[in-house]
C-alpha atoms as a printed R data frame, in Angstrom:
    type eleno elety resid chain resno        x       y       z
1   ATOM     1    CA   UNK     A     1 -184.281 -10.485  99.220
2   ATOM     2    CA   UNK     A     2 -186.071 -12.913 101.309
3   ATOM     3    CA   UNK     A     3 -188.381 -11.902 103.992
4   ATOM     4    CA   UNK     A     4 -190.176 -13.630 106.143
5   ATOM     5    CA   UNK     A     5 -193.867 -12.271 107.284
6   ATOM     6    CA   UNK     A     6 -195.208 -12.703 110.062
7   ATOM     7    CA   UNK     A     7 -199.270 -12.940 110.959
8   ATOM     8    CA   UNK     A     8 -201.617 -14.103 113.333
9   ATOM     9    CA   UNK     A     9 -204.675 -12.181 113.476
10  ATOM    10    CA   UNK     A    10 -207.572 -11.315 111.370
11  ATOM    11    CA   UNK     A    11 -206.538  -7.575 110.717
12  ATOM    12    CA   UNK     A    12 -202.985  -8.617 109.967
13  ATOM    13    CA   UNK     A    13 -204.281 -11.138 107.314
14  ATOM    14    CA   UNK     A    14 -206.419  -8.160 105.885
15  ATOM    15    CA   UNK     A    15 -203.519  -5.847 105.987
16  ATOM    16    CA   UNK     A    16 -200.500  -8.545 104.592
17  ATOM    17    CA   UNK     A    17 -203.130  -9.405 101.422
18  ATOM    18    CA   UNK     A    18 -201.934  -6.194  99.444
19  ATOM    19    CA   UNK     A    19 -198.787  -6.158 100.394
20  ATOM    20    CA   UNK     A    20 -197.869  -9.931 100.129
21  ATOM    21    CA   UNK     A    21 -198.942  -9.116  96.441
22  ATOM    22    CA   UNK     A    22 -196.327  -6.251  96.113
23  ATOM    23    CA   UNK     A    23 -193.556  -8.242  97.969
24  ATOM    24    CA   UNK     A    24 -193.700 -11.114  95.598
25  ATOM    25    CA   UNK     A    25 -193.689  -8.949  92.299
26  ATOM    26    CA   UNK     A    26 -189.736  -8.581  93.025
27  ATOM    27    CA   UNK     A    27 -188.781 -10.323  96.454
28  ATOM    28    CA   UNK     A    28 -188.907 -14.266  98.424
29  ATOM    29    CA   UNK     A    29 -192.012 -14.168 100.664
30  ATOM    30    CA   UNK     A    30 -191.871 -16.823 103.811
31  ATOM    31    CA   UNK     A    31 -195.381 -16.463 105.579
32  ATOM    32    CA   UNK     A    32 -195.543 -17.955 108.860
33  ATOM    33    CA   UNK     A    33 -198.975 -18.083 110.632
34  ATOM    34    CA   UNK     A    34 -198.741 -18.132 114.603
35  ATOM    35    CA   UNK     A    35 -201.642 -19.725 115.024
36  ATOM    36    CA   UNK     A    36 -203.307 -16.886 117.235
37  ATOM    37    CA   UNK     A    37 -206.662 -16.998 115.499
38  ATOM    38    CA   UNK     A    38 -207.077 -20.125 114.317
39  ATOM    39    CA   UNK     A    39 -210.897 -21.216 113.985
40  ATOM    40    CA   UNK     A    40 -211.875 -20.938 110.456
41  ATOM    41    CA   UNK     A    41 -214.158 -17.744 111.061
42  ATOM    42    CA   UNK     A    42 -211.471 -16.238 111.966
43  ATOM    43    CA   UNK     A    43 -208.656 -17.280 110.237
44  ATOM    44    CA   UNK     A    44 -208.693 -19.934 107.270
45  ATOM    45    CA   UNK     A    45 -211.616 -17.888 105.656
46  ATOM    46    CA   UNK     A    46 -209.371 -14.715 105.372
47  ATOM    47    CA   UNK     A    47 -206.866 -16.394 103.806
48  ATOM    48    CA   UNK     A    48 -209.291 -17.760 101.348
49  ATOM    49    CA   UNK     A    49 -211.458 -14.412 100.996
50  ATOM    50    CA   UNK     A    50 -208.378 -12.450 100.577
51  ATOM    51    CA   UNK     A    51 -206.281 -14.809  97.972
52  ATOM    52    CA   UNK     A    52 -203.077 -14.831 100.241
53  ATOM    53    CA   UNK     A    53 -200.868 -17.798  99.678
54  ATOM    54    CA   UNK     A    54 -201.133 -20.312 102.104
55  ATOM    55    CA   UNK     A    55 -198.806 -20.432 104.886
56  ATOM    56    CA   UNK     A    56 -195.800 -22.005 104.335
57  ATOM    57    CA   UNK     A    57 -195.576 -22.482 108.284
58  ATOM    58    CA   UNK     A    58 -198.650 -22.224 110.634
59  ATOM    59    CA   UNK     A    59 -197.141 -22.800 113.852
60  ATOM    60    CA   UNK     A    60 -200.754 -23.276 115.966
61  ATOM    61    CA   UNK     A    61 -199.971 -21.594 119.053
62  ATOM    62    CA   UNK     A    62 -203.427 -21.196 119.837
63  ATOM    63    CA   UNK     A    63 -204.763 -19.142 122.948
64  ATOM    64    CA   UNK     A    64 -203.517 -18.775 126.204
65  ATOM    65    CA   UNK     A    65 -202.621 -16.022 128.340
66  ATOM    66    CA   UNK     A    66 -200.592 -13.019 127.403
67  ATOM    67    CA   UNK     A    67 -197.127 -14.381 128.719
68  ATOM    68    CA   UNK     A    68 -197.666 -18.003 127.754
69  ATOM    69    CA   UNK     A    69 -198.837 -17.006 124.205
70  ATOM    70    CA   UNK     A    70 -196.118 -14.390 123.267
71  ATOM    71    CA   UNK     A    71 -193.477 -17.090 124.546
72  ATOM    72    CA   UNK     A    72 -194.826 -20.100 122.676
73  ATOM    73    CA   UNK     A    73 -194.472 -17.969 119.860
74  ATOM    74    CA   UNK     A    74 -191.242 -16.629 120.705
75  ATOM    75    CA   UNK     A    75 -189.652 -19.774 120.737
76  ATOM    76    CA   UNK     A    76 -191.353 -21.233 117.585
77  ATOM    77    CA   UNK     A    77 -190.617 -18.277 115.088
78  ATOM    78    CA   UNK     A    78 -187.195 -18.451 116.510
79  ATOM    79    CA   UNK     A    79 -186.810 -21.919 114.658
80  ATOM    80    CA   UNK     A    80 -188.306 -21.407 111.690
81  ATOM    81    CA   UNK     A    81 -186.041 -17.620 111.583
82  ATOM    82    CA   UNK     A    82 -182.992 -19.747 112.317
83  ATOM    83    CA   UNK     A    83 -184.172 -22.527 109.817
84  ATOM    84    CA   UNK     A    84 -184.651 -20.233 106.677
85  ATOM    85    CA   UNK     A    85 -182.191 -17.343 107.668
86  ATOM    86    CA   UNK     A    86 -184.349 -14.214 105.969
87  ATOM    87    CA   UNK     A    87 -182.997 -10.941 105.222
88  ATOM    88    CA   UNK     A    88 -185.617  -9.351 106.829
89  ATOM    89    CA   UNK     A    89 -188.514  -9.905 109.374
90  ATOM    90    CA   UNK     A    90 -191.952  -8.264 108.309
91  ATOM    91    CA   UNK     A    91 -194.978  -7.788 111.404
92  ATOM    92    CA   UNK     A    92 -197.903  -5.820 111.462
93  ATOM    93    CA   UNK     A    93 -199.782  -4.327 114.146
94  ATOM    94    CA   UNK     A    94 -200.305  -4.563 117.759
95  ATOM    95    CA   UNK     A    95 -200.670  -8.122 118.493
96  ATOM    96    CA   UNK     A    96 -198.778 -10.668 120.682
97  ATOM    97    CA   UNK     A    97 -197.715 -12.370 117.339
98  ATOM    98    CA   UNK     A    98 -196.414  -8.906 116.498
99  ATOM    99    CA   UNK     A    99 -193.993  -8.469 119.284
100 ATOM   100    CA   UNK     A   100 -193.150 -11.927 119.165
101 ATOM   101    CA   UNK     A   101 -191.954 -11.824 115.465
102 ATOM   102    CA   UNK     A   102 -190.181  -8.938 115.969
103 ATOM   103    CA   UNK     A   103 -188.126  -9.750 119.213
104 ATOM   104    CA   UNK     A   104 -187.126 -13.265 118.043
105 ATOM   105    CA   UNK     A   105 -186.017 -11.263 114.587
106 ATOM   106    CA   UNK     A   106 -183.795  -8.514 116.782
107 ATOM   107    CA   UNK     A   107 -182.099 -11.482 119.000
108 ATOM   108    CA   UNK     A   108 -181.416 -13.231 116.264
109 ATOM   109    CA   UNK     A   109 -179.757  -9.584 114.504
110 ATOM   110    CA   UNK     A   110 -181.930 -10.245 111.779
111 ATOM   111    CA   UNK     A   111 -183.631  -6.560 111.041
112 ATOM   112    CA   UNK     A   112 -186.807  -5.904 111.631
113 ATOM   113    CA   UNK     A   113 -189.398  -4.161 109.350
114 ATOM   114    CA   UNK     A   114 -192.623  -3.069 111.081
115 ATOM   115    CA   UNK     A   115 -196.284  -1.951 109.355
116 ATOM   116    CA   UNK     A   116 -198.741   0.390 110.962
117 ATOM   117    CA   UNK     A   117 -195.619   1.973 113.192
118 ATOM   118    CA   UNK     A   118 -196.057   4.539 115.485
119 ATOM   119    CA   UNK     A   119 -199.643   4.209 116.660
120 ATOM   120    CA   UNK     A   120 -200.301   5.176 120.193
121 ATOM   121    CA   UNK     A   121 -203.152   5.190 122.740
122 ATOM   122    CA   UNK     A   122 -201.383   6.439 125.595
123 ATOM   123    CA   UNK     A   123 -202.928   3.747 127.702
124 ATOM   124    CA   UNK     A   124 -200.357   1.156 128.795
125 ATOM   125    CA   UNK     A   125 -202.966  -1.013 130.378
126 ATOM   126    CA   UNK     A   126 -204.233  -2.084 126.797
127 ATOM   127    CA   UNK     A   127 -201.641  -5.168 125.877
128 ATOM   128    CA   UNK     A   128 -201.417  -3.737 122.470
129 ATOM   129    CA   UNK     A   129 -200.080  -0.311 123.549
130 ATOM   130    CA   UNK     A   130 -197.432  -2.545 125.082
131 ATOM   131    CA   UNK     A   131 -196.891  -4.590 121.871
132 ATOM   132    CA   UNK     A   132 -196.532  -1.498 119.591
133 ATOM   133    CA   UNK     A   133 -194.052   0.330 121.409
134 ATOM   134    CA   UNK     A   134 -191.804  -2.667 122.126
135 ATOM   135    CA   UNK     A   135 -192.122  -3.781 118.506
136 ATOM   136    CA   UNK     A   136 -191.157  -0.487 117.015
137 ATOM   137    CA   UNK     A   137 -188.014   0.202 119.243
138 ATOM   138    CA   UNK     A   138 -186.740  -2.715 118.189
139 ATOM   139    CA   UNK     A   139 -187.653  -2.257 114.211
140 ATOM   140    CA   UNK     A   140 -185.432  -0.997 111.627
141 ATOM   141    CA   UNK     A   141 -187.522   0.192 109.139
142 ATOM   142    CA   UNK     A   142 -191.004   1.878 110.404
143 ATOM   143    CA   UNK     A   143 -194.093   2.292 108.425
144 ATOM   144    CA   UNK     A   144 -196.313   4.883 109.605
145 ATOM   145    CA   UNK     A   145 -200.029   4.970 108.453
146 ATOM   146    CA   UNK     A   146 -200.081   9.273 109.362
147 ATOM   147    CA   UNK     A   147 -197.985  12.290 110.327
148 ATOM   148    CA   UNK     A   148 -199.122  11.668 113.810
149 ATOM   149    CA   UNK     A   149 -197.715   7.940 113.864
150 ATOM   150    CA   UNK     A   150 -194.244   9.603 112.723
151 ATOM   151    CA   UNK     A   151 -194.489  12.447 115.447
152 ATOM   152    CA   UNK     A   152 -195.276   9.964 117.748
153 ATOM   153    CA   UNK     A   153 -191.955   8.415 117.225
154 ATOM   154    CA   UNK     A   154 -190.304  11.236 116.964
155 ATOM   155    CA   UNK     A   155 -191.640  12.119 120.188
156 ATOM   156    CA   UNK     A   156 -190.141   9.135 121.664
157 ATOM   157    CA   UNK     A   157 -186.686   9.770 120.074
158 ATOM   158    CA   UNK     A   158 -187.170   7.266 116.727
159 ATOM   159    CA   UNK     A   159 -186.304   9.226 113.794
160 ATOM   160    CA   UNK     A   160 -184.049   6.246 111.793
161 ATOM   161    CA   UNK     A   161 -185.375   4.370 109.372
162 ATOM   162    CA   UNK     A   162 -189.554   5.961 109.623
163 ATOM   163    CA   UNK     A   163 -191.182   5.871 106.159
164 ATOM   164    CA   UNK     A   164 -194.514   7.588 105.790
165 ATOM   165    CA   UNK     A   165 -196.255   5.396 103.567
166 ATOM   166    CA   UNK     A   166 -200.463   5.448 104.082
167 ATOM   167    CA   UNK     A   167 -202.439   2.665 105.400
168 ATOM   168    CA   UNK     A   168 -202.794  -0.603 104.083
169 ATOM   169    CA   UNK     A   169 -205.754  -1.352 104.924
170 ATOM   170    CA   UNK     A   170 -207.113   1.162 102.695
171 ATOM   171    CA   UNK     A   171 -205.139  -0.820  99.583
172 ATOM   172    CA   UNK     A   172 -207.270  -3.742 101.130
173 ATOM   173    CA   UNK     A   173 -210.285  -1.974 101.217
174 ATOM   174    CA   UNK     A   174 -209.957  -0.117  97.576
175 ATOM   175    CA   UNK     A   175 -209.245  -3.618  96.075
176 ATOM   176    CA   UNK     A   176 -212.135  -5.429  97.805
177 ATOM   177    CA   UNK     A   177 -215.122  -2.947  98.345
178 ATOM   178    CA   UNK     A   178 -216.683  -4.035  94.666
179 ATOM   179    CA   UNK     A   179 -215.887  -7.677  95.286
180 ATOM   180    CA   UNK     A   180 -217.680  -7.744  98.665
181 ATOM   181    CA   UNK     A   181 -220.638  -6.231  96.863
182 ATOM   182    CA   UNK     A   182 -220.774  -8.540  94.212
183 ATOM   183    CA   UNK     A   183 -220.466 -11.718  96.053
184 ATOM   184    CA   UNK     A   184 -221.561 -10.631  99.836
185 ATOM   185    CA   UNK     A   185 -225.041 -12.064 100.943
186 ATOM   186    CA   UNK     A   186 -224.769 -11.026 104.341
187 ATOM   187    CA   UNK     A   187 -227.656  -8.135 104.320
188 ATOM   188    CA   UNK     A   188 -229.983 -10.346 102.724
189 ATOM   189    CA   UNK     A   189 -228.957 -13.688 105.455
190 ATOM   190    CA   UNK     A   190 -229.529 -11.658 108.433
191 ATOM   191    CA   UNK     A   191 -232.359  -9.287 107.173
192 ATOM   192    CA   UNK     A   192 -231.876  -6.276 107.001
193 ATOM   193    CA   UNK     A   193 -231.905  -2.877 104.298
194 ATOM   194    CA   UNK     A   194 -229.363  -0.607 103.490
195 ATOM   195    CA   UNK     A   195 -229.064   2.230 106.134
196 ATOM   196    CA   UNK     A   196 -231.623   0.577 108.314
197 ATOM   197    CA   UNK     A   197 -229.590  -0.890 111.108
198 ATOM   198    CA   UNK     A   198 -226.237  -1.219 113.312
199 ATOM   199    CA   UNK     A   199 -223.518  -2.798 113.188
200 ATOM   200    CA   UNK     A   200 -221.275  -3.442 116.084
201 ATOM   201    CA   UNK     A   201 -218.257  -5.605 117.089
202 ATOM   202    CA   UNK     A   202 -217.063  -6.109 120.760
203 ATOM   203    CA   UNK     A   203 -213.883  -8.098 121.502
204 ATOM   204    CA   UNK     A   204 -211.836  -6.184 124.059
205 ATOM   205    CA   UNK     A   205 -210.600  -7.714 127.769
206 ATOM   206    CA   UNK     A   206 -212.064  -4.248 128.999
207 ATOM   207    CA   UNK     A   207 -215.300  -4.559 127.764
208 ATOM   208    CA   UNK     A   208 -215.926  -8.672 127.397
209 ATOM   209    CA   UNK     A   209 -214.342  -9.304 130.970
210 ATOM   210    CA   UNK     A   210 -216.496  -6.815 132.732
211 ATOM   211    CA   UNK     A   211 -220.608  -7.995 133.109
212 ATOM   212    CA   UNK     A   212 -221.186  -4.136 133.871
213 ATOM   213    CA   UNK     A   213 -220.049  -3.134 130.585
214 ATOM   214    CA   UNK     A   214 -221.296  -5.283 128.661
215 ATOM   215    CA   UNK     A   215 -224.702  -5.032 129.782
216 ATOM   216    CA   UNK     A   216 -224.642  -1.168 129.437
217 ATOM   217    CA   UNK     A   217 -223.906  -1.785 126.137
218 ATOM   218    CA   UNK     A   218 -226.266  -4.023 125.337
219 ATOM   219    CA   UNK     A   219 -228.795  -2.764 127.270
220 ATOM   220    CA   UNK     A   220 -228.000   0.928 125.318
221 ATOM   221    CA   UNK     A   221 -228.605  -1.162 122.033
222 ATOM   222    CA   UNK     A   222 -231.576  -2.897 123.306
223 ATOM   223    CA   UNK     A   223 -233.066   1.161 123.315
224 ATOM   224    CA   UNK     A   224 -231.987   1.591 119.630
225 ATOM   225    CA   UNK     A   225 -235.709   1.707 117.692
226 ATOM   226    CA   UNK     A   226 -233.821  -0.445 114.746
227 ATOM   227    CA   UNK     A   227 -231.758  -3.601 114.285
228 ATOM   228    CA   UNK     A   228 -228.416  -4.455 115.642
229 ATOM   229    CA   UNK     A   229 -226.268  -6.948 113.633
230 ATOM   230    CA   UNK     A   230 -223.443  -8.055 116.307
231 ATOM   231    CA   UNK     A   231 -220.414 -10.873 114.844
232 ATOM   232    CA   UNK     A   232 -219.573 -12.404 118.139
233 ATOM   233    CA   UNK     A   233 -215.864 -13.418 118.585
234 ATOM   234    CA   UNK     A   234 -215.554 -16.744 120.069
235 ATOM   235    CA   UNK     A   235 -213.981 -14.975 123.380
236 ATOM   236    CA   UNK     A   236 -216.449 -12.283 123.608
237 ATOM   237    CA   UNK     A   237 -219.015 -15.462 122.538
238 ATOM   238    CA   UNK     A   238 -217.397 -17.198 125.970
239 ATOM   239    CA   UNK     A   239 -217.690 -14.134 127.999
240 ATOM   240    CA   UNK     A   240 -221.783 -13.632 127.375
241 ATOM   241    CA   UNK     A   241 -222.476 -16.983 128.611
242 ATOM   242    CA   UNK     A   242 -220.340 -16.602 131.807
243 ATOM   243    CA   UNK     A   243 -221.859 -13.621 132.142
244 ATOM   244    CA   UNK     A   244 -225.183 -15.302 131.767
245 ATOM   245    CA   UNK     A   245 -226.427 -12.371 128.999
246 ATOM   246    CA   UNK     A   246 -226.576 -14.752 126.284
247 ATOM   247    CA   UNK     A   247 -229.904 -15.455 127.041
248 ATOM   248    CA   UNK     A   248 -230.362 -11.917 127.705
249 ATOM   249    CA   UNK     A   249 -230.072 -10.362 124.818
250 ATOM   250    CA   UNK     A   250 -232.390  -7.898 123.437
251 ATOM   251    CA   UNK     A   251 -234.740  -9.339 120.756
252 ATOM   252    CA   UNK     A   252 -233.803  -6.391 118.210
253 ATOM   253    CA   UNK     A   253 -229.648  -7.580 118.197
254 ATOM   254    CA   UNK     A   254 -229.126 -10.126 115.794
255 ATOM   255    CA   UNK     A   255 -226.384 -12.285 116.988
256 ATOM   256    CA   UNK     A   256 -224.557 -14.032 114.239
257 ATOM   257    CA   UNK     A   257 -220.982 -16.096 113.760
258 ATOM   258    CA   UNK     A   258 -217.904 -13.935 113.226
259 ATOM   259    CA   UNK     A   259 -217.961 -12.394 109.557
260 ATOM   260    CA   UNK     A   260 -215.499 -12.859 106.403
261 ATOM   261    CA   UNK     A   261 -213.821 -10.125 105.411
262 ATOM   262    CA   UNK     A   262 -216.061  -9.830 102.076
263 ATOM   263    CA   UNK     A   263 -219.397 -10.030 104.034
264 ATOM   264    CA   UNK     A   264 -218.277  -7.872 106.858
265 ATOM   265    CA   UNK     A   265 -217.093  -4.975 104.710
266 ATOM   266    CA   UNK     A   266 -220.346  -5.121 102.984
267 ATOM   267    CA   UNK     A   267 -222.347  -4.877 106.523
268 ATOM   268    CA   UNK     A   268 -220.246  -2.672 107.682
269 ATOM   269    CA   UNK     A   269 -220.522   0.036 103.984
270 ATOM   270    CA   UNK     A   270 -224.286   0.054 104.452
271 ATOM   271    CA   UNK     A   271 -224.608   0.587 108.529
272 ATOM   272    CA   UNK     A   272 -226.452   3.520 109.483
273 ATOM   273    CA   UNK     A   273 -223.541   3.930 112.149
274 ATOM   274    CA   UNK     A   274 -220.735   1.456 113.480
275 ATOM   275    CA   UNK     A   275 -220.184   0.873 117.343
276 ATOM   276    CA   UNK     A   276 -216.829  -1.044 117.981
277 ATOM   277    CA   UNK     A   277 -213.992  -1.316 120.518
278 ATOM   278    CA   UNK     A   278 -211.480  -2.136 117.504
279 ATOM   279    CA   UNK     A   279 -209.230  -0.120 115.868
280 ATOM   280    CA   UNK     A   280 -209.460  -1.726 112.621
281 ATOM   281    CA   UNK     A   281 -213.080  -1.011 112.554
282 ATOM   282    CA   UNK     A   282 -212.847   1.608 113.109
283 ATOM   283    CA   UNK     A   283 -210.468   2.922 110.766
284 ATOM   284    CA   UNK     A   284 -212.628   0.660 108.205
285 ATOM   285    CA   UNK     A   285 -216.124   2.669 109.337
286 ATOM   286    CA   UNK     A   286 -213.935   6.379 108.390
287 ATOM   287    CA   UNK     A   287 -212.510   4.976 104.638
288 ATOM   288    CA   UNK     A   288 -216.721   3.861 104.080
289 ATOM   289    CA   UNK     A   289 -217.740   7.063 105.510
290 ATOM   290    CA   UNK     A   290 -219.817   5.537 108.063
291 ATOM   291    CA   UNK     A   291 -220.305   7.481 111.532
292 ATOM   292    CA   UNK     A   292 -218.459   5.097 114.057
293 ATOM   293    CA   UNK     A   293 -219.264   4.977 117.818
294 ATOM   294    CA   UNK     A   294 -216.299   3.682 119.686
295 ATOM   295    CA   UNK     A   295 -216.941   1.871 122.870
296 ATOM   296    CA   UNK     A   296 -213.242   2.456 124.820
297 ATOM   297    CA   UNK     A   297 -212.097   6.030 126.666
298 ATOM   298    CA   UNK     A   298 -209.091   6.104 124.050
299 ATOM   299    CA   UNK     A   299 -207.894   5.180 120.522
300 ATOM   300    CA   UNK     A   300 -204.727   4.808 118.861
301 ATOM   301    CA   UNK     A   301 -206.822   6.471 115.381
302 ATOM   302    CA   UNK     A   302 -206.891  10.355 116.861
303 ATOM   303    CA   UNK     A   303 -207.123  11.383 113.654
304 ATOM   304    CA   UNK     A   304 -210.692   9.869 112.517
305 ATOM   305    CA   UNK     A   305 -211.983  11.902 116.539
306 ATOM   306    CA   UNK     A   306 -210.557  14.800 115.162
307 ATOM   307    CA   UNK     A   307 -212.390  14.601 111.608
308 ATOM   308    CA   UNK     A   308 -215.779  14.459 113.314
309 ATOM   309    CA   UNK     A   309 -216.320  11.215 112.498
310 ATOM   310    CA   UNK     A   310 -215.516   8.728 115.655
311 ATOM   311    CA   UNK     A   311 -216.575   9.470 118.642
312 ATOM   312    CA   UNK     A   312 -215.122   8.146 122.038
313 ATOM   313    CA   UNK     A   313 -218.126   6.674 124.246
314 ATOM   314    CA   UNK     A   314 -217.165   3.920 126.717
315 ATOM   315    CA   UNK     A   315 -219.041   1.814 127.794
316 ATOM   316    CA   UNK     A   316 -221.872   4.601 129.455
317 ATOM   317    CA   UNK     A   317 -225.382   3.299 128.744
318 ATOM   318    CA   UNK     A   318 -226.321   6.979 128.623
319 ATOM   319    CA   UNK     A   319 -223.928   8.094 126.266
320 ATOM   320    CA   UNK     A   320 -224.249   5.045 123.844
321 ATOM   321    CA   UNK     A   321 -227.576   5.745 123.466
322 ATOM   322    CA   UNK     A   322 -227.385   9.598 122.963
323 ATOM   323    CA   UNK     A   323 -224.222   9.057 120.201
324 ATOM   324    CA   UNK     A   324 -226.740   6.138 118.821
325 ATOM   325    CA   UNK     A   325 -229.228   9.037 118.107
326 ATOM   326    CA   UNK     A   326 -227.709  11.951 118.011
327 ATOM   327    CA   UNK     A   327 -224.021  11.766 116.380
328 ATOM   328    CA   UNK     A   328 -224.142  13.533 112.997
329 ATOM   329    CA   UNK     A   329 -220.465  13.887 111.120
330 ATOM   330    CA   UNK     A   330 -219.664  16.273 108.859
331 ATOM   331    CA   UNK     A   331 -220.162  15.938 105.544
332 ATOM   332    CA   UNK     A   332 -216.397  16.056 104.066
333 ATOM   333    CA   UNK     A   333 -213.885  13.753 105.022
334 ATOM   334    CA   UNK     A   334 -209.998  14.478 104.684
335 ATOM   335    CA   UNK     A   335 -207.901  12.042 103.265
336 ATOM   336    CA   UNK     A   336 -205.951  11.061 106.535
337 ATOM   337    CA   UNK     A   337 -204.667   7.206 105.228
338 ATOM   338    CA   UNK     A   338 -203.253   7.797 102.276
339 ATOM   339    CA   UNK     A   339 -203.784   7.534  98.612
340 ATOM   340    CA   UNK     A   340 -204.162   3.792  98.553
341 ATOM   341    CA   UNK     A   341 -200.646   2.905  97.270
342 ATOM   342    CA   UNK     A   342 -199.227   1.475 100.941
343 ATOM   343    CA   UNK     A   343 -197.921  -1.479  99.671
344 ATOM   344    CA   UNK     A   344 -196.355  -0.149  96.780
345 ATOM   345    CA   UNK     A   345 -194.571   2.493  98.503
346 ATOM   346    CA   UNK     A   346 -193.695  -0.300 101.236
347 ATOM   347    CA   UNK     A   347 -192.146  -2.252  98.685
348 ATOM   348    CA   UNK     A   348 -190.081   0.460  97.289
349 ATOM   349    CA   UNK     A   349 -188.656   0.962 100.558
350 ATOM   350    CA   UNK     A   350 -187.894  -2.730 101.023
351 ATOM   351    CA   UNK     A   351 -186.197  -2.470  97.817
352 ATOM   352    CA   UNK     A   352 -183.649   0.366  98.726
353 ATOM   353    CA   UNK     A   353 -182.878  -0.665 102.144
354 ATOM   354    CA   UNK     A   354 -179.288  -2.019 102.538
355 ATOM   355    CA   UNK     A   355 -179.875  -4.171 106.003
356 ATOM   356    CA   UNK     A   356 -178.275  -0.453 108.040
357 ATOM   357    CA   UNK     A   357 -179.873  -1.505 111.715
358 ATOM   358    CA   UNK     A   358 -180.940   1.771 113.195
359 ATOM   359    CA   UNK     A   359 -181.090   3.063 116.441
């Protein structure tokens, strides 16, 4: 079969590395890179890091607004789907890329295979709430990282073609947590110890766009009594200076250049606790058993909340710095992702399906 995969964003590079592996043990892969990250820090390094093949089309759509971006894109995966006619169109995630790939797949009746189906914040302001449920009414085959991604489809009437398969990120994460602490530096480059600091990463319209929250939250980090290691993302980078908190910034946060994937798993495995607004982090901060502070009223990932390990914050100076304190998880955590075989189960599904469209 030949399949064409579709990325465009850091977390979808992580998450395609194990099962681009899989796919090509038995099946054609096409990867086509949108172009939606495209810097090297946060794109041609993950690649690298990560040993994916090169893309055999990187389309450089660049940035732009949410309309402009998802219709460049729809447009150029349409010609390179009509140009190499695949079997089968593979996204991941919650992106604009995401939703692109997948609607230029379903107009063109070419089905539609989505991975890390069925999340849901239940906040249709966020444009990736938007993105995911779009993407997975019009996918044929549905990979759900949990039981609650398949009851949340189920919930919404999509019962056809739902696989539960585990998370791939945690094949990602079992097959480079001893290689990021073999070759990582990062601890020693910034300067910190083991269990001695905090990590946090901050990339979210709702947070970056708003002055307010921004400076509650670094203002609640300016009160921790310990260092702050914070990867800036070139928008949330753009947003500080406009702000004019750039220059602001409390001398115990370390402000460095977005991460690889090696080095930030390492800085990430030996935080004393993780604040992010990402999902991906903070599904990342549950599989290394490190506490994670999230800095949004929702998340898609319920089920690390209901563990004891994530906490939902905001962006309240108060409560930051309380949760920054104070938040102790339990000591157990349950095996909510998966056993670390994703991929493999992804590609036996792959394997069996006979092009049915559902739904």
């Amino acid at each position: 079969m030949k399949i064409a995969s579709i990325v465009g964003a850091r977390p979808q590079f992580i998450k395609c590395a194990p099962v681009s592996r899989e796919l090509r043990k038995e099946h054609e892969e096409i990867l086509i890179h949108t172009g939606q990250h495209y810097d090297h820090g946060m794109s041609e390094v993950f690649f690298e890091e990560l040993r994916i093949p090169k893309p055999d089309y990187n389309l450089g759509i660049g940035s732009g607004t949410h309309g402009h971006q998802t219709g460049a894109m729809l447009g150029a995966i349409e010609d390179v789907l009509k140009k190499e006619r695949p079997d089968l169109v593979l996204v991941y995630g919650d992106t604009n890329s995401t939703l692109a790939g997948a609607l230029a797949a379903a107009k063109l009746h070419i089905p539609v295979a989505h991975v890390e189906a069925g999340l849901r914040s239940f906040d249709r302001r966020m444009p990736e709430e938007v993105n995911r449920v779009l993407t997975d009414h019009a996918s044929d085959l549905l990979f759900c990282p949990t039981e609650t991604a398949v009851a949340n489809l189920a919930a919404e009437g999509v019962t056809g073609g739902v696989h539960l398969v585990g998370d791939v990120m945690l094949d990602a994460m079992n097959y480079n947590r001893m290689v990021a602490e073999e070759r990582s530096r990062i601890l020693d480059e910034v300067g910190v110890e083991p269990g001695d600091y905090l990590a946090i990463t901050v990339h979210r319209p709702s947070n970056t766009d708003s002055r307010e929250n921004m400076t509650a939250i670094l203002g609640a980090l300016g009160e921790a009594d310990r260092p702050v290691v914070f990867p800036v993302h070139p928008r949330t980078r753009k947003c500080l200076s406009e702000h004019g908190l750039l220059a602001e910034v409390p001398e115990n946060i370390r402000v460095v250049e977005p991460l690889g994937y090696l080095d930030m798993i390492r800085l990430m495995a030996h935080a004393e606790k993780i604040l992010t607004d990402s999902g991906g982090v903070q599904k990342e901060a549950y599989m290394l058993g490190v506490p994670c502070i999230t800095l949004r009223e929702n998340t898609e990932w319920v089920e690390t909340v209901e563990a004891g390990w994530n906490v939902l914050v905001g962006a309240d100076k108060k409560s930051i710095v309380k949760f920054v304190s104070e938040f102790m998880p339990p000591r157990e955590r349950r095996y909510i992702f998966g056993n670390g075989d994703a991929s493999k189960e992804i590609l036996r599904s792959l394997s069996e399906y006979k092009g049915v469209r559902y739904g």
